[in-house]
C-alpha positions in Angstrom: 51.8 74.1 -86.2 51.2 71.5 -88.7 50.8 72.7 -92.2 53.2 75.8 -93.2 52.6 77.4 -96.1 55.2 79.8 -97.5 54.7 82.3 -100.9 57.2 85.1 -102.4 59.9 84.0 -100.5 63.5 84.1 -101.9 65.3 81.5 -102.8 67.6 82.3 -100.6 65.7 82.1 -97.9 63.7 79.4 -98.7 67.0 77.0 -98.7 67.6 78.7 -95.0 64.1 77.4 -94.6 64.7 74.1 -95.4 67.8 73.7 -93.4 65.6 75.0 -90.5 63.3 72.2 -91.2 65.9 69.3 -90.3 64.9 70.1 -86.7 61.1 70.5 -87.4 59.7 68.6 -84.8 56.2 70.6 -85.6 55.1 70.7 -89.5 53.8 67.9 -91.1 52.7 69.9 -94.6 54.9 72.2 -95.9 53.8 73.8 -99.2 56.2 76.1 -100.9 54.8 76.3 -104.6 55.2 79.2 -106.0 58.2 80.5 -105.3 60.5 80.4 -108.5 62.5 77.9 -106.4 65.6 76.6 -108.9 68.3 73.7 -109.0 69.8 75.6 -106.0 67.5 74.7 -103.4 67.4 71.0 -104.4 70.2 70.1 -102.5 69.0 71.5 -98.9 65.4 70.0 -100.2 67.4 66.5 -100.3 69.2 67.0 -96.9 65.6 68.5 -95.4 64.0 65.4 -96.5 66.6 62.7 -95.4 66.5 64.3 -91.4 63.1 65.3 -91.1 60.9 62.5 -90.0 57.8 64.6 -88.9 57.4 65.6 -92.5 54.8 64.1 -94.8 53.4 66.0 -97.2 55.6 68.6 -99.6 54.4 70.9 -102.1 57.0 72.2 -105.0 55.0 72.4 -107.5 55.1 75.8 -109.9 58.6 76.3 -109.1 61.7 76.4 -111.7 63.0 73.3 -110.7 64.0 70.7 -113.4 65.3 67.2 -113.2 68.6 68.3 -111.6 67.2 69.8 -108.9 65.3 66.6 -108.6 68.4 64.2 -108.0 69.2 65.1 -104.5 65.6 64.7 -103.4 65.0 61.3 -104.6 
């Protein structure tokens, strides 16, 4: 698989999602706009990001994340 695209998840188990993704050895794209995704799920976003090296593209966009959410992934 190489782009995964994920809608009317919960949050919940989006962030389950993401700490899923730290073994990804598979997706390359992973889209996840749309999903009323808040500051919670910017941490495991950060820690997805800084193990998963297959990874290249990311969509958040149209989620309620705001610049706090933001830290952790930059």
């Amino acid at each position: 698989m190489k782009r995964l695209v994920i809608r009317g998840i919960l949050q919940l188990n989006c962030c389950a999602l993401f700490r899923a993704m730290r073994n990804n050895s598979n997706v390359i794209s992973l889209d996840v706009s749309n999903n009323e995704l808040s500051d919670i799920a910017g941490e495991p976003i950060g820690n997805m990001l800084s193990t998963d090296k297959k990874l290249r593209a990311l969509d958040l966009g149209f989620n309620k994340l705001t610049i706090l959410s933001l830290q952790p992934i930059a």
